[in-house]
C-alpha positions in Angstrom: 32.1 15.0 -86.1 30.7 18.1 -86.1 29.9 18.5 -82.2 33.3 17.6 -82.0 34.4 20.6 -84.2 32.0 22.5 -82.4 33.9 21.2 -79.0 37.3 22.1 -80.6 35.8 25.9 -81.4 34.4 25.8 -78.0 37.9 25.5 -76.2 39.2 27.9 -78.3 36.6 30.9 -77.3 37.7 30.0 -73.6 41.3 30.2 -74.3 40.1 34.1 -75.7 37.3 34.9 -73.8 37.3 38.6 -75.2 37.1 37.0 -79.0 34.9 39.3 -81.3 34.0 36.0 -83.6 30.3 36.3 -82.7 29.4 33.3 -85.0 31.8 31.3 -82.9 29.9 32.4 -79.5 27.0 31.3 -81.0 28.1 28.0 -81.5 29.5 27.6 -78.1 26.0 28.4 -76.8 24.9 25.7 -79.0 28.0 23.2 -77.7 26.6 24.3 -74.2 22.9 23.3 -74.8 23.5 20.2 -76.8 25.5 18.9 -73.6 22.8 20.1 -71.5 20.3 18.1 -73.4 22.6 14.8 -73.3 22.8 15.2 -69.5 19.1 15.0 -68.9 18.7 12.4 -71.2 20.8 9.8 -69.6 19.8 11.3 -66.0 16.1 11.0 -66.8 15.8 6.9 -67.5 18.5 6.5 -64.5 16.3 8.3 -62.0 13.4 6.6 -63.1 14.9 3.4 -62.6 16.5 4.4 -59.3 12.2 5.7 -58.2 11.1 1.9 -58.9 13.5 -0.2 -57.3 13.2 2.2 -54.1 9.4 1.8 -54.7 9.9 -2.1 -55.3 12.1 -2.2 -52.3 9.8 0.0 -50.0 6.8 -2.1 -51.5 8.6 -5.6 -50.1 9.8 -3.7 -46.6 6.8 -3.1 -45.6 5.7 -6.4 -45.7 8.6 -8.9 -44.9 9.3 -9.5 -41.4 12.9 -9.9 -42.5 14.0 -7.2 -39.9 13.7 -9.3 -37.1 14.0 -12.9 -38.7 18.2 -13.1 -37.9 18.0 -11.1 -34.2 14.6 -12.5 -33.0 15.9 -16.0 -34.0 16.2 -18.8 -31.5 19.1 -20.5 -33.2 21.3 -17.5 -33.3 20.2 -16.6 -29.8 21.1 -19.9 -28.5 24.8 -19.5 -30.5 25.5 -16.0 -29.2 24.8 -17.3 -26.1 27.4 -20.4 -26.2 30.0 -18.1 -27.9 29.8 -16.0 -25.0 30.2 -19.1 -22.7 33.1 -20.3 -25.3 34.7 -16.9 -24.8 34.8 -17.1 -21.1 36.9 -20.3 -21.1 39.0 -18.9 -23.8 38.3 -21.4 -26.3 36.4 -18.6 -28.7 37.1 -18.9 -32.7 36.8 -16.7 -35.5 33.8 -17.5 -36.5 32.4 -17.0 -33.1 33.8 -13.1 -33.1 31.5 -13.0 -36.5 28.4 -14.1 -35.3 28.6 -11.9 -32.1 29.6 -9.0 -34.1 27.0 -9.6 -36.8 24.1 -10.1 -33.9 25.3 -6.5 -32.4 25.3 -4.9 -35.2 22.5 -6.2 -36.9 20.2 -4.8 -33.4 21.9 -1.8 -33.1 21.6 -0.7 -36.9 17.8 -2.3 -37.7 16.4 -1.5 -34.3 17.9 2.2 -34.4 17.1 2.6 -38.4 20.8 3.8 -38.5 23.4 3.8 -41.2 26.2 0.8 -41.1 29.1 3.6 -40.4 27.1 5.2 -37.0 27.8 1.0 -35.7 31.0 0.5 -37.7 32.2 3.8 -36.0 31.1 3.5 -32.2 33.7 4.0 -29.3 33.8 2.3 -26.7 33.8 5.2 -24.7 30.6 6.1 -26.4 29.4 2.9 -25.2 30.3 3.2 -21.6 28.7 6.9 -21.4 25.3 5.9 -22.9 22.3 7.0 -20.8 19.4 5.0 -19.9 15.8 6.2 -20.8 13.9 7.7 -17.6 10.9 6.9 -19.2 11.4 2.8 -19.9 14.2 1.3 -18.0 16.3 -0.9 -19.3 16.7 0.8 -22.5 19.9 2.9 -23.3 20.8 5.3 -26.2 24.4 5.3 -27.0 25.4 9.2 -29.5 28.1 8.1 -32.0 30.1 11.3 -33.2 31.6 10.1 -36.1 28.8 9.2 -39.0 27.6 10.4 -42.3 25.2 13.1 -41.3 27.9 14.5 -38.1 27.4 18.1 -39.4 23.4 17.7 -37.9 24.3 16.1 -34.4 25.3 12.8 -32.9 23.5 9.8 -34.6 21.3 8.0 -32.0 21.5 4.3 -31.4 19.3 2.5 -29.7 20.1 -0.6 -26.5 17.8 -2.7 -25.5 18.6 -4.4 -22.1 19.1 -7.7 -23.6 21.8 -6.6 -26.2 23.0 -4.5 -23.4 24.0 -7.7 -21.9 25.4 -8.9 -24.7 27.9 -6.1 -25.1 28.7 -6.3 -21.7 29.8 -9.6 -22.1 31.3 -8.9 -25.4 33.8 -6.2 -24.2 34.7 -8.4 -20.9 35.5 -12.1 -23.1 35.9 -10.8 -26.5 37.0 -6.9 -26.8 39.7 -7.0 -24.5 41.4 -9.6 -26.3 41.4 -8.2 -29.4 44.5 -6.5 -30.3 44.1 -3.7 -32.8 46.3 -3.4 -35.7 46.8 0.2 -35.3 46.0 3.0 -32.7 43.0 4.6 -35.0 41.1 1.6 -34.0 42.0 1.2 -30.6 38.7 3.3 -29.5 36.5 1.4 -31.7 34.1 -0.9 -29.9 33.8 -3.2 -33.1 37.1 -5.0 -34.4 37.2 -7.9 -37.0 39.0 -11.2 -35.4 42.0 -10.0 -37.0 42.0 -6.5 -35.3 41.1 -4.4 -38.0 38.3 -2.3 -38.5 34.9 -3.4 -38.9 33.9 -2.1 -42.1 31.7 -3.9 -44.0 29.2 -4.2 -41.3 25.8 -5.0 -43.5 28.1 -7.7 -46.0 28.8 -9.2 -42.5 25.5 -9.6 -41.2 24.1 -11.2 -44.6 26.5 -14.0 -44.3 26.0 -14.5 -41.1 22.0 -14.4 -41.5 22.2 -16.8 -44.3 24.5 -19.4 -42.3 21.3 -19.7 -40.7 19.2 -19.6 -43.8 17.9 -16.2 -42.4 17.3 -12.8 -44.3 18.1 -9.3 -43.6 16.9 -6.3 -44.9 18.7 -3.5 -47.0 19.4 -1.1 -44.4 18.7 1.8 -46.5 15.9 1.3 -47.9 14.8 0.0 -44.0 16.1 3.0 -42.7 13.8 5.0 -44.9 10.8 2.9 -44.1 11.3 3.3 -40.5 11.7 7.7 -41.5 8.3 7.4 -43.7 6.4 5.7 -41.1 7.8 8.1 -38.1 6.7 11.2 -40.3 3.6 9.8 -41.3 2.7 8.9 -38.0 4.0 11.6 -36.1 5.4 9.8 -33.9 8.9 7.0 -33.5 8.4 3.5 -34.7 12.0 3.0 -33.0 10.2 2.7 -29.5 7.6 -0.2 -30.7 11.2 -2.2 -32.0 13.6 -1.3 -29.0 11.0 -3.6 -26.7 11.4 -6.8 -28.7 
């Protein structure tokens, strides 16, 4: 009750800010340090609990082959591969957009270390201008505009030729048939069966990965693995990945 009063007192110096009641002042420095001191409170346990699930997280990373289990898997291989043929006579299914969706984007993001937005919000205009690597053929690098970090340049997403391929065949049998459900996402390189936006690009590949009993990583926290190792090594772990 009384940091209440002193709460009430507090609103009532702001409302006079040329008051002369100096005990009153004082007592709204007092409000002002009291609040301080509940902020850092809560914020320390909270930060300490977000450190050790990103060192938890990190920790199981770093160990788990889980970035490659759903894209390096034979089973999902062999199904993007009959969706594709599916698609080409026509007889392609929901379900079949999600899996070839969910393998895309589950390349692009974990083999570029890139945020789900960079893949959610690719052109297919960006896609058709990408430029292949003088230095290994065969691998492309597509720059998506529109992402989280814009302000510091175009994020960079990695091709290989195989998922190259894939696209290809994606925006011949699949893309073109989509019809979008309004113009903003008639650019967009990813649509949902439906037409709509494909947003929830890391819920998607999880249930795609587990139809096959498969995991996938948190992006984040493999995004940052992928950062700690570049730095510490001083040079790109992205290269070693884009040749699988």
């Amino acid at each position: 009750m009384r940091k209440l009063t002193l709460a009430i007192q507090f609103v009532n110096f702001v409302e006079n800010p040329n008051g002369t009641d100096y005990q009153l002042n004082s007592r709204c420095h007092t409000l002002v340090d009291t609040l301080k001191n509940w902020v850092k409170s809560l914020r320390q346990p909270r930060a300490k609990q977000k450190s050790d699930q990103f060192r938890t997280s990190t920790a199981k990373a770093e160990t788990a082959s889980s970035p490659y289990e759903f894209i390096d898997s034979n089973a999902v291989k062999h199904e993007v591969t009959a969706t594709i043929e599916r698609a080409k006579s026509g007889a392609i299914t929901s379900e079949d957009i999600k899996l070839i969706n969910a393998y895309m984007a589950a390349n692009l993001m974990f083999l570029s270390a890139q945020r789900p937005a960079a893949i959610r919000n690719m052109t297919i205009d960006e896609y058709n201008n990408k430029e292949e690597d003088d230095e290994k053929k065969g691998k492309y690098l597509i720059k998506v505009v529109r992402h989280k970090t814009a302000a510091q340049g175009p994020a960079r997403v990695i091709v290989s030729k195989n998922i190259n391929d894939v696209m290809n065949m994606y925006l011949q049998h699949i893309r073109s048939k989509l019809t979008p459900q309004c113009r903003a996402f008639e650019s967009r390189f990813f649509l949902t069966p439906t037409g709509n936006e494909y947003r929830n690009v890391s819920e998607a590949i999880n249930k795609a990965a587990k139809y096959f009993n498969l995991e996938t990583p948190n992006a984040t926290i493999h995004r940052k693995v992928v950062s700690t190792e570049t730095k510490k090594h001083k040079t790109s772990c992205i290269d070693e990945v884009c040749d699988r």
